[in-house]
C-alpha positions in Angstrom: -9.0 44.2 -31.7 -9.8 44.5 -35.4 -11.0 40.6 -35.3 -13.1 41.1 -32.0 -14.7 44.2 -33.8 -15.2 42.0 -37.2 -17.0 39.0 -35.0 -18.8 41.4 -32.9 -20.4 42.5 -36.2 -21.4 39.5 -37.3 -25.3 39.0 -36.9 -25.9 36.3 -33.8 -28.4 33.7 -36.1 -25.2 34.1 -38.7 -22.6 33.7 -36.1 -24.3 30.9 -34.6 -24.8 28.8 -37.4 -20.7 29.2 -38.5 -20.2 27.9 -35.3 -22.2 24.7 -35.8 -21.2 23.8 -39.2 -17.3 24.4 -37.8 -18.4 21.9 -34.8 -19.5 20.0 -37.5 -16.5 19.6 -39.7 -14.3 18.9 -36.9 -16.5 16.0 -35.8 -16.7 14.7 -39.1 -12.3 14.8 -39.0 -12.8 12.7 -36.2 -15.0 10.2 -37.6 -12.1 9.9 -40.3 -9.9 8.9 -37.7 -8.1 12.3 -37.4 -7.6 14.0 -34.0 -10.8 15.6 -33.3 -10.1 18.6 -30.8 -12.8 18.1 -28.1 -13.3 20.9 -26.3 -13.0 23.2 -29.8 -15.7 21.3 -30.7 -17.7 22.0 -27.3 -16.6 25.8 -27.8 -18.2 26.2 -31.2 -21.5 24.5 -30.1 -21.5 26.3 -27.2 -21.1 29.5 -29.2 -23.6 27.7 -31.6 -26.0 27.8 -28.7 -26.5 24.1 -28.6 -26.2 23.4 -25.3 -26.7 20.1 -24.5 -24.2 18.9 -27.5 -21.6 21.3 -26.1 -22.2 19.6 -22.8 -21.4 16.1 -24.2 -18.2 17.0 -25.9 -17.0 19.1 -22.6 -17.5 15.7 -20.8 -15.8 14.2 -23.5 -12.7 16.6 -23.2 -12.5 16.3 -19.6 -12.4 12.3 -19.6 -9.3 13.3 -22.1 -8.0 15.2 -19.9 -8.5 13.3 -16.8 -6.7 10.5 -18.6 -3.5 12.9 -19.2 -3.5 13.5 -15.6 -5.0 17.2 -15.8 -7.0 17.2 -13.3 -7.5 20.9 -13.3 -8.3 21.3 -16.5 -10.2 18.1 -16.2 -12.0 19.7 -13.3 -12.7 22.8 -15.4 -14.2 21.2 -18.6 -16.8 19.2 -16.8 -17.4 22.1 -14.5 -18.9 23.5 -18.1 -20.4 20.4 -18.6 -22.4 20.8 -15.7 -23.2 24.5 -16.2 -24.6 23.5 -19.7 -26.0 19.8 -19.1 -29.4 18.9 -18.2 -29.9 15.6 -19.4 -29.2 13.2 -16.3 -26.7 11.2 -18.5 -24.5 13.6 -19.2 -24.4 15.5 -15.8 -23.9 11.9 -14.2 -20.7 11.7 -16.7 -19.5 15.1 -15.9 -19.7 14.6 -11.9 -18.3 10.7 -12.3 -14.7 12.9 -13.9 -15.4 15.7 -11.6 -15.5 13.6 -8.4 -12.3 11.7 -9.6 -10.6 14.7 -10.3 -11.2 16.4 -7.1 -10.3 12.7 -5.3 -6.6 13.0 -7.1 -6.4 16.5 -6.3 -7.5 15.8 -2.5 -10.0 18.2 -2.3 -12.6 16.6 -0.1 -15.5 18.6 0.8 -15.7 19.0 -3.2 -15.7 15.4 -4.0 -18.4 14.6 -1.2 -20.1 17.1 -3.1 -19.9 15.4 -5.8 -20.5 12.0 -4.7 -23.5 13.3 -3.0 -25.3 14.5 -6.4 -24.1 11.4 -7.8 -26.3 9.5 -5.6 -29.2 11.9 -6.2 -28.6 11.0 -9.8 -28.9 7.1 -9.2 -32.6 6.6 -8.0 -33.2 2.9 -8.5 -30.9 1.9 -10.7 -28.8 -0.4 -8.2 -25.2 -0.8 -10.4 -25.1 3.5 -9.9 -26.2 2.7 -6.1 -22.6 0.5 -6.1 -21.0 2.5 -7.6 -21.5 5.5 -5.1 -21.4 3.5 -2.3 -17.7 2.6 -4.1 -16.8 5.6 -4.4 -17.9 6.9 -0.6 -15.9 3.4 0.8 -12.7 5.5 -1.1 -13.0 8.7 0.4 -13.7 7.4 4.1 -10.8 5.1 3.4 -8.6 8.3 2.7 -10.2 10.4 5.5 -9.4 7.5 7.8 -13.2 7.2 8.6 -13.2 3.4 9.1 -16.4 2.8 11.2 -18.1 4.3 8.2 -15.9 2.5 5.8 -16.6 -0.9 7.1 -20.4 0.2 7.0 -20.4 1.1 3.7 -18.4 -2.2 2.3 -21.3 -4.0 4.1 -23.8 -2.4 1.9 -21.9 -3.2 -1.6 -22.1 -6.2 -0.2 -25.8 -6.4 0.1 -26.2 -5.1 -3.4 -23.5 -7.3 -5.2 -26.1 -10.6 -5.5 -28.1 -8.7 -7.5 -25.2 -7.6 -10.2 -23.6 -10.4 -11.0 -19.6 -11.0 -10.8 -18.1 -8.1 -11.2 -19.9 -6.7 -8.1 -18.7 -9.2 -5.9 -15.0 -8.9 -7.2 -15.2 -5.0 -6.0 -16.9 -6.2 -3.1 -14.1 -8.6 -2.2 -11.5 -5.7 -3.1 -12.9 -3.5 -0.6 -13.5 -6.1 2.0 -9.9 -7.4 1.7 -8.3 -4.0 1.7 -10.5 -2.9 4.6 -9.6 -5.9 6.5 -5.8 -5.7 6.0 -5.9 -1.6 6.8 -7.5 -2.9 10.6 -4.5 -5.0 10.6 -5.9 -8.5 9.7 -4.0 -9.5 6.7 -4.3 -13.7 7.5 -8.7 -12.7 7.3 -7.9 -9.9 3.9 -6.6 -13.2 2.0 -9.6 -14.8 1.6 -11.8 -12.0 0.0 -8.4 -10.8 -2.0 -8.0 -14.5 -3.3 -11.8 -14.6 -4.6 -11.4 -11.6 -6.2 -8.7 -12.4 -8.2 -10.2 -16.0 -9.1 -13.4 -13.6 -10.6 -11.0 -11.5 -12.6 -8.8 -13.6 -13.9 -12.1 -15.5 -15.2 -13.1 -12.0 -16.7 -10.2 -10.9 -18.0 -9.8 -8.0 -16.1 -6.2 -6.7 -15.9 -6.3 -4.2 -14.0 -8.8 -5.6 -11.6 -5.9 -8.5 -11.3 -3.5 -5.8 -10.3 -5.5 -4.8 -7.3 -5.9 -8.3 -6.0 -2.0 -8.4 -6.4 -1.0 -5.8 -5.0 -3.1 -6.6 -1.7 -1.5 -10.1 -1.8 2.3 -8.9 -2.1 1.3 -7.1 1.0 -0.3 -9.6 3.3 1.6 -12.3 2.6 4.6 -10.3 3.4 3.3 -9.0 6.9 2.4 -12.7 7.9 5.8 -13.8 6.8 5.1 -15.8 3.7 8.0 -14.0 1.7 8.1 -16.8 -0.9 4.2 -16.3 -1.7 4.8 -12.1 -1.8 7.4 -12.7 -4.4 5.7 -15.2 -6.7 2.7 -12.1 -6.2 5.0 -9.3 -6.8 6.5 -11.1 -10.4 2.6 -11.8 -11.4 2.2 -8.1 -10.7 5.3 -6.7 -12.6 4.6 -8.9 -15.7 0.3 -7.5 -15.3 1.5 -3.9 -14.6 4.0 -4.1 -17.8 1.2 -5.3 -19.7 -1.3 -1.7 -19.6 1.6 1.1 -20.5 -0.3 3.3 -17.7 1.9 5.9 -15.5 -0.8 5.3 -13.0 -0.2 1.8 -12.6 3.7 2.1 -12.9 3.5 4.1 -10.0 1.5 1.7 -7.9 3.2 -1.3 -9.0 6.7 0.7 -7.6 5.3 1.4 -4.6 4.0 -2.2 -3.4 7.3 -3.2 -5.0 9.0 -1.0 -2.5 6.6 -1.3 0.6 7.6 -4.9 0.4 11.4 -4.7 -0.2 10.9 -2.1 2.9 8.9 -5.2 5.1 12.1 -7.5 4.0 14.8 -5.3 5.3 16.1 -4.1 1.8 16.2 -0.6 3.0 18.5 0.8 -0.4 16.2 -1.3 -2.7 13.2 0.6 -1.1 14.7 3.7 -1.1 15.5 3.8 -5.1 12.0 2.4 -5.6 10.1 4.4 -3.6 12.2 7.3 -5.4 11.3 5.8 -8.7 7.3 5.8 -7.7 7.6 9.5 -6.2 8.6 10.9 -9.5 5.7 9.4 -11.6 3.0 10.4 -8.7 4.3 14.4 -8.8 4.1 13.7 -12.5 0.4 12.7 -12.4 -0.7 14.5 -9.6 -1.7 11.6 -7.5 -1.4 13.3 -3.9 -1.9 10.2 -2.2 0.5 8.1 -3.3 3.1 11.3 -3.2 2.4 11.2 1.0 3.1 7.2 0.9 6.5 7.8 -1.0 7.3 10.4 0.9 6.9 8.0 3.9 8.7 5.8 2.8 11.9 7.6 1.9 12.0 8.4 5.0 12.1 4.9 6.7 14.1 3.6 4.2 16.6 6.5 4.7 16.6 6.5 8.1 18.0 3.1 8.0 20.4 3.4 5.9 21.7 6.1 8.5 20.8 9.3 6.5 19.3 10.7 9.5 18.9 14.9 8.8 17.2 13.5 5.3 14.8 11.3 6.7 13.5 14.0 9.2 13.1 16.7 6.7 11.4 13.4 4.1 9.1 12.7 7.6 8.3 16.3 7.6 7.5 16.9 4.1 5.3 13.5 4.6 3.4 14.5 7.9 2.7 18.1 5.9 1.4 16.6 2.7 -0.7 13.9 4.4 -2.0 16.7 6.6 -2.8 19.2 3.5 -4.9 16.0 1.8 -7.0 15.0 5.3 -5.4 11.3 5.4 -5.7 10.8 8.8 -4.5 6.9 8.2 -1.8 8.4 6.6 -0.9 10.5 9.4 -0.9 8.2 12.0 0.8 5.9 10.4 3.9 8.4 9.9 3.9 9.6 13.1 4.4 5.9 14.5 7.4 5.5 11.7 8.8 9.2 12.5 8.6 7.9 16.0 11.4 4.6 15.4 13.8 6.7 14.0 13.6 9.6 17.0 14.3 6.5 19.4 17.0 6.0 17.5 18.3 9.1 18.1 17.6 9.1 21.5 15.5 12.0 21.3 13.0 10.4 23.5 10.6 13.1 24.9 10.1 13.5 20.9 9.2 10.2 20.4 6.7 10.0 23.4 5.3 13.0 21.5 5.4 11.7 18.3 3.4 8.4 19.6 0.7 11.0 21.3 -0.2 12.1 18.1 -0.5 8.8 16.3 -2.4 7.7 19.3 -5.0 10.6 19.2 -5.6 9.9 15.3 -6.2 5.9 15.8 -9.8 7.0 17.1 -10.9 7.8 13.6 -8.6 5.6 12.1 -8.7 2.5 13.6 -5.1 1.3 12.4 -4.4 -1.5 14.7 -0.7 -2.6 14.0 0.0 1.4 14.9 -1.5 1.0 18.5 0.5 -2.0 18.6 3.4 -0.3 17.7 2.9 2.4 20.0 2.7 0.5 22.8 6.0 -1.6 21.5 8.0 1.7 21.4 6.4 3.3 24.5 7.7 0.7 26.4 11.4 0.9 25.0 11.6 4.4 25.6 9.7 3.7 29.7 12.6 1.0 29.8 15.4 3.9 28.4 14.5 6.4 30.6 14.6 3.9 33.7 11.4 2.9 34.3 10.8 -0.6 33.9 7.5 -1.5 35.7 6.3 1.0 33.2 7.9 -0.5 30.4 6.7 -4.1 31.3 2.9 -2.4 31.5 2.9 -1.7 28.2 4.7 -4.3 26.5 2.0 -6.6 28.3 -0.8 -4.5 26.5 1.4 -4.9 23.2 1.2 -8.4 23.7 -2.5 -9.3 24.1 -2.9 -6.5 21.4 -0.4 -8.4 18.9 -2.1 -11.8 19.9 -6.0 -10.5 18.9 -4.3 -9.3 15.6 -2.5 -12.4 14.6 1.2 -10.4 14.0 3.5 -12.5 14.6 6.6 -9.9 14.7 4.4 -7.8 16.7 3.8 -10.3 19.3 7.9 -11.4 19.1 8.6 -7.7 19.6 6.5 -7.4 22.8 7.8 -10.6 24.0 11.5 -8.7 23.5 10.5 -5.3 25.3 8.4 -7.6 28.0 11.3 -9.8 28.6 13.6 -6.5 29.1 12.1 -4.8 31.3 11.9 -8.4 33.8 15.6 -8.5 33.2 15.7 -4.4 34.4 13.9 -5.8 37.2 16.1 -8.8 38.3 13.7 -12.0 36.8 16.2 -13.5 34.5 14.5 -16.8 33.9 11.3 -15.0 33.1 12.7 -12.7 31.1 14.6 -15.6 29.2 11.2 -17.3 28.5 9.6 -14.5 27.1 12.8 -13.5 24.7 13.1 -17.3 23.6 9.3 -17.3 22.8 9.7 -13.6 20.8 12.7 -15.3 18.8 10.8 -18.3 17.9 8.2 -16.5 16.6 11.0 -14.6 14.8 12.6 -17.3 13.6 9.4 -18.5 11.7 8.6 -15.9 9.3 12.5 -13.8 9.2 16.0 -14.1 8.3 18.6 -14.0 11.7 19.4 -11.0 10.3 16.1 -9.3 11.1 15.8 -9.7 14.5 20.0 -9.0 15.5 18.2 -6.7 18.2 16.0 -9.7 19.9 19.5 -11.9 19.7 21.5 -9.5 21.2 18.9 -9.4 24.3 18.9 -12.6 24.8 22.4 -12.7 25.2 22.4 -10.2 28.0 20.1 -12.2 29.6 21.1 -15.3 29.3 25.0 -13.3 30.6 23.1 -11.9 33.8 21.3 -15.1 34.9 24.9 -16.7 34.7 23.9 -19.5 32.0 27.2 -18.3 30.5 27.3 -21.0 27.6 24.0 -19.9 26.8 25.4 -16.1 26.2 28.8 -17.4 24.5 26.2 -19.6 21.7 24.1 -16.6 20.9 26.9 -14.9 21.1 28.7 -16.8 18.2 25.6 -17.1 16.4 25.2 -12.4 16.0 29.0 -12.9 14.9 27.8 -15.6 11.8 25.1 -13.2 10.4 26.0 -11.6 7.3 29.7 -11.5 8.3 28.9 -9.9 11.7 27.4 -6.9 10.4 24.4 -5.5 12.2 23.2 -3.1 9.9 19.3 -3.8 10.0 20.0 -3.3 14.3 18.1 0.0 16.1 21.3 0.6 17.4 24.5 -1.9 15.5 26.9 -0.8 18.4 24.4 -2.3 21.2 24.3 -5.4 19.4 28.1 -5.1 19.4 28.6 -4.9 22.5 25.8 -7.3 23.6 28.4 -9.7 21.7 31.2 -8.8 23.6 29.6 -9.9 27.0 28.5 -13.0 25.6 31.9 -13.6 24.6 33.4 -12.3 28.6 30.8 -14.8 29.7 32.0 -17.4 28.0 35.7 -17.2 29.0 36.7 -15.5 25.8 38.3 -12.3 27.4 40.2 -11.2 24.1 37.6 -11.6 21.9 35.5 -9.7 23.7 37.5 -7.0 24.8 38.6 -6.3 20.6 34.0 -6.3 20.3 34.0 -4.0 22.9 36.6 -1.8 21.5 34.8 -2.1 17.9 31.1 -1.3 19.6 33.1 1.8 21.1 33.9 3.2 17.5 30.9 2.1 15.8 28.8 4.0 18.5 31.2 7.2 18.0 30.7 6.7 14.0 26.9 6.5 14.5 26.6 9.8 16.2 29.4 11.6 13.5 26.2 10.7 11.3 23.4 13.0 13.5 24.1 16.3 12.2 21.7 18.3 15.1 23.4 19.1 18.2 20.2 18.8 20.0 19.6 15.2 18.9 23.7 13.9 18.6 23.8 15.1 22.6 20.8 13.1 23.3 22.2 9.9 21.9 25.9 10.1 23.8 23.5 10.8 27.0 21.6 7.5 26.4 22.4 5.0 29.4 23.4 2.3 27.1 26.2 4.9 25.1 27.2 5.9 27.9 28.2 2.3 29.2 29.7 1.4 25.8 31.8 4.5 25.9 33.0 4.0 29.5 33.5 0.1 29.8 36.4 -1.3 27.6 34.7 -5.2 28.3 32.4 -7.0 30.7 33.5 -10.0 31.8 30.4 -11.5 33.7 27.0 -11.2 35.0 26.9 -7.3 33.0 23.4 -6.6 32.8 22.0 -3.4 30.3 
């Protein structure tokens, strides 16, 4: 009170000039290389009346703060640099922090604001046009706009002739990310390529890292695991290079997104665990919502089902609260897998209904593929095969115009089910030798134990017996005869055990039928919710395996 009462009588010309010679002295600490307290400085000019310095060293504090990750203070200081700014430099600077801010803090009316003034800002100057039309490719990315993402990347394209290199390596960024999001990754690793051949020729680090961490992921989801690994190392070492949370964070979660595409579910888990901590730490909203997701997947198959619900929750709410419709769509067709697995199937149909009304804004083709996949398996569970066959065909063509391979082997497998449901053994037999080829191609036996153990029923109802006893022997060689990467393990078991009655080997598959038995009754001690534990003893399939000590011959699913 007694210090307010001293300042307040302090004349306003005297006040003011104390104000800019203490301005003054701190800038001149800073040009001796001591800390130099940016928005003290900004305070005493602005209490100095000069306005337009006070606006340059708010913009300067909010960069700083921007770059610690306080985005609401970061928000706030340019905010003042805007109220005080008139030169078009400075208010460019102060929306440029502003509009990141808002993007990390997902609040997107405000940053299309934002980007909106920007572009009032850039006139003719065409490296400010890019950089707009950059930032506005970003924000329809998150909103899951992609007509008017893919509209937008065709503009930077027109503009990047005309700015030399580093143009065209954003250019080729955005083109290759665009065309892996629509679910072309063999067409994204062209542009990615080039744009990593342009940075490395630059220099640019962390230009690199975005061209690496596209590449660990498409050569991944086309099956080239030996190319996403010698990717994923160049990123690690890159990533370790720059010391930047940020980029840690990123770096951990292509690391686990591709130990999740490889089947090393606890790897993924700890990772994506690993990535989640430094993304609540920075605020990065976005990234939160991804690890989210994928704690959930991961945990899911490593059978902590009541966890993964509550992580697919938490991920459906924060995607939701940010506007990522990709985001959303995409959970919803994950959350769906593991309701299947617990045979809570109405859930899944419903679960698939709301991916499916989000994929006409976002345009995420592998989920409509998926959709259609797991549609199909739960027509086929509930009984309804012609159904099921319907839409695996769809799944197929689908799969085909996309060029997924484990897509196209996975509608092959639901395809060649239902024809089996319906009597056409050889046909169905085609189809499920075609799926595993594909398989066989770009995974490990291990990863498609499901396809296998179709097969083998098939192969056990159309009476090629030695057929059934082979695959048969070839589930019990994989990893020791463990199934844990299976939808269901005990199916797979069991699908052994009529191989092995097929073949003449009524012991052996009488003590498989007895272990499919317990393994079923251990997966469903697992499913703490009443609700979803009844749904999965009522599944046809559990039922049989709880009823039926061994088939001998001919035992069709």
């Amino acid at each position: 009170m007694i210090a307010e009462a001293i300042y307040a009588g302090i004349a306003p010309e005297l006040r003011a000039r104390r104000h800019a010679r203490i301005a003054r002295l701190m800038e001149s600490a800073g040009a001796r290389g001591l800390p130099a307290p940016e928005r003290e400085i900004a305070r005493h000019y602005e209490r100095a009346g000069e306005r337009e310095t006070a606006a340059g060293w708010y913009v300067r504090a909010a960069a700083s703060a921007a770059g610690l990750h306080a985005y609401g203070d970061a928000i706030e200081l340019a905010t003042l640099a805007l109220q005080f700014g008139q030169e078009a430099g400075i208010r460019r600077e102060a929306l440029e922090v502003r509009e990141r801010s808002y993007g990390r803090r997902a609040e997107r009316g405000r940053q299309r604001a934002d980007i909106d003034e920007l572009e009032s800002l850039a006139g003719d100057d065409l490296r400010r046009q890019f950089d707009v039309l950059t930032r506005r490719v970003l924000l329809a990315r998150t909103l899951g706009q992609s007509d008017e993402e893919g509209a937008l990347i065709a503009r930077m394209h027109g503009l990047e002739a005309a700015l030399g290199d580093d143009a065209r390596a954003q250019a080729l960024v955005q083109s290759a990310t665009f065309a892996g999001l629509r679910s072309r990754p063999t067409e994204a690793l062209e542009p990615a390529l080039g744009a990593l051949a342009l940075y490395e020729r630059s220099g640019d680090v962390r230009g690199q890292l975005e061209c690496l961490y596209l590449l660990v992921d498409f050569t991944a989801n086309i099956g080239d695991l030996e190319a996403s690994r010698a990717y994923l190392a160049r990123m690690h070492e890159r990533a370790g290079d720059l010391g930047d949370r940020l980029v840690e964070a990123r770096a951990l979660g292509v690391a686990a997104q591709a130990a999740l595409l490889r089947a090393e579910y606890r790897s993924s888990y700890d990772l994506s665990r690993q990535a989640l901590a430094l993304q609540l730490a920075t605020g990065d909203r976005d990234g939160e919502a991804a690890s989210r997701g994928r704690l959930a997947v991961s945990g899911a198959w490593l059978g902590d089902f009541a966890t993964a619900l509550r992580d697919f929750e938490l991920a459906l709410e924060t995607y939701a609260s940010i506007g990522n419709t990709r985001g959303l769509a995409l959970t919803y067709t994950n959350r769906t897998l593991l309701l299947m697995r617990l045979g809570l199937f109405d859930d899944a149909l419903d679960s698939i209904a709301h991916s499916n009304e989000l994929f006409a804004v976002a345009h995420e083709e592998r989920t409509v593929v998926a959709n259609k996949v797991n549609a199909s398996f739960v027509s086929l569970q509930r009984g309804d095969a012609p159904q099921a066959q319907a839409l695996a065909l769809e799944a197929l063509e689908l799969a085909k115009q996309i060029g997924f391979p484990v897509f196209e082997a996975a509608a092959l497998a639901n395809l060649g089910n239902a024809e089996r449901a319906l009597g056409f053994f050889e046909r169905a037999i085609a189809h499920m030798e075609a799926g595993i080829a594909l398989r066989r191609a770009v995974q490990e036996p291990r990863d498609f134990v499901d396809d296998l153990a179709d097969l083998t029923l098939a192969y056990a109802g159309a009476g090629r017996n030695p057929d059934a006893l082979r695959t048969a022997e070839e589930l019990l060689a994989i990893d020791g005869g463990r199934f844990a990467g299976a939808l269901w393990p005990h199916y797979v078991r069991w699908a052994v055990a009529q191989g092995l009655g097929a073949g003449g080997q009524a012991e052996r598959a009488a003590a498989e039928a007895a272990r499919a038995r317990d393994e079923m009754r251990a997966f469903a001690e697992r499913i703490d919710d009443e609700r979803a534990r009844g749904a999965f003893l009522a599944v046809p399939i559990n039922v049989a395996i709880a009823a039926q000590p061994a088939a001998k011959r001919r035992t069709i699913r």
